[in-house]
Each structure stands twice: as C-alpha cells, then as structure tokens.
C-alpha positions in Angstrom: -27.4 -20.5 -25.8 -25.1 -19.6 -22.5 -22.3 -17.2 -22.6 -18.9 -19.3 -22.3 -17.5 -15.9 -21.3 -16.5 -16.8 -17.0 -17.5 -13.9 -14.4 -15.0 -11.2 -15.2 -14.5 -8.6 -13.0 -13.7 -5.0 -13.7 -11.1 -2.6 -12.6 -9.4 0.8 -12.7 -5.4 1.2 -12.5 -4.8 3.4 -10.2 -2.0 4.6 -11.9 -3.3 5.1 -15.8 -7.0 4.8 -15.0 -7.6 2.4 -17.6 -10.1 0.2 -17.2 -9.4 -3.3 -17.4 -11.3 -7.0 -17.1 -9.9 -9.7 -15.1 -11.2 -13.4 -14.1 -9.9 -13.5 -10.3 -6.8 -11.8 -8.6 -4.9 -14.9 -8.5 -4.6 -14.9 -12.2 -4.0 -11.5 -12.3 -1.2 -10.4 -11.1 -0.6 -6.7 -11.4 -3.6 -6.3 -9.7 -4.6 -3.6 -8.7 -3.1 -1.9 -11.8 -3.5 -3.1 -14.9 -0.2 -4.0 -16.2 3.1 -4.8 -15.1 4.4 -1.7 -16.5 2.1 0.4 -14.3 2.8 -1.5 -11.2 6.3 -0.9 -12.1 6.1 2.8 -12.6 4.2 3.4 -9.0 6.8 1.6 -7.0 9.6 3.2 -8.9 7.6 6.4 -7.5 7.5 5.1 -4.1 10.9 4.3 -4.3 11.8 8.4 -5.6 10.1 9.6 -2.6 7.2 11.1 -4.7 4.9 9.7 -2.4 4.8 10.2 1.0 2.5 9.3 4.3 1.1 12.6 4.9 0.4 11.3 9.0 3.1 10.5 11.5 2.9 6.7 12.4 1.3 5.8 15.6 3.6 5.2 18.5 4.4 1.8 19.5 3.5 0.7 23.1 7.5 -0.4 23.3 8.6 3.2 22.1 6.0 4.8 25.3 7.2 2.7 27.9 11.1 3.2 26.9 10.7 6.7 27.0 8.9 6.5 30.4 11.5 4.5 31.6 14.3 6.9 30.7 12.6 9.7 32.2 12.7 8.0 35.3 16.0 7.0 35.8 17.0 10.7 34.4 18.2 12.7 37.7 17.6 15.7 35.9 14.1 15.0 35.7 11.4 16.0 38.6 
C-alpha cells in the first residue's frame, strides 16, 4: 500500500511558533508564518516601529562620491 499523502514540508511561524505542514510555497501563501493572521500581525509590527534594523545601511557608492564632490568645490575646505 503507498501513502497518497504528497511530500509535505514542515515549518515554524516565526511569529506564534506553531508548527505547521505545507505542500510547496506556492500554495502556501503566508509562508513563512503560518496564517494570514500572523503575517498580518508582524507587518502591522513593522509598520508601529517595533522592529527596527539594529545596523546602519551601507553607504551607496552615489552617496561617497557626492559627498567627495561637495567637499571639493567647498572653499572652506583644505
């Protein structure tokens, strides 16, 4: 006898820690939480501030040479 069950996958919301099954991440679309409802509540969180990115961004390349270029033309400067 063969188990008509397909390949499901398992995972952990991040935001409830429930552990849930899935077939692939197309069909599941919450992923990676395990609800809608979760998904939900973690952007309304982003969205409050409650999370933050604890490391300034990296500088762009455009932001270094625009700077550079300021400081030359500054008279003040040197």
């Amino acid at each position: 006898m063969t188990d008509a069950t397909p390949n499901l996958r398992e995972g952990r919301c991040p935001r409830c820690g429930k552990r849930y099954r899935f077939v692939s991440l197309a069909r599941h679309k919450p992923f990676p939480f395990c609800s809608s409802r979760c998904r939900n509540e973690d952007l309304g969180r982003w969205m409050r501030g409650d999370y933050v990115i604890s490391s300034p961004l990296p500088r762009l390349d455009d932001e270094v040479a625009l700077e550079a270029a300021e400081t030359e033309d500054d008279p003040d400067e040197g």
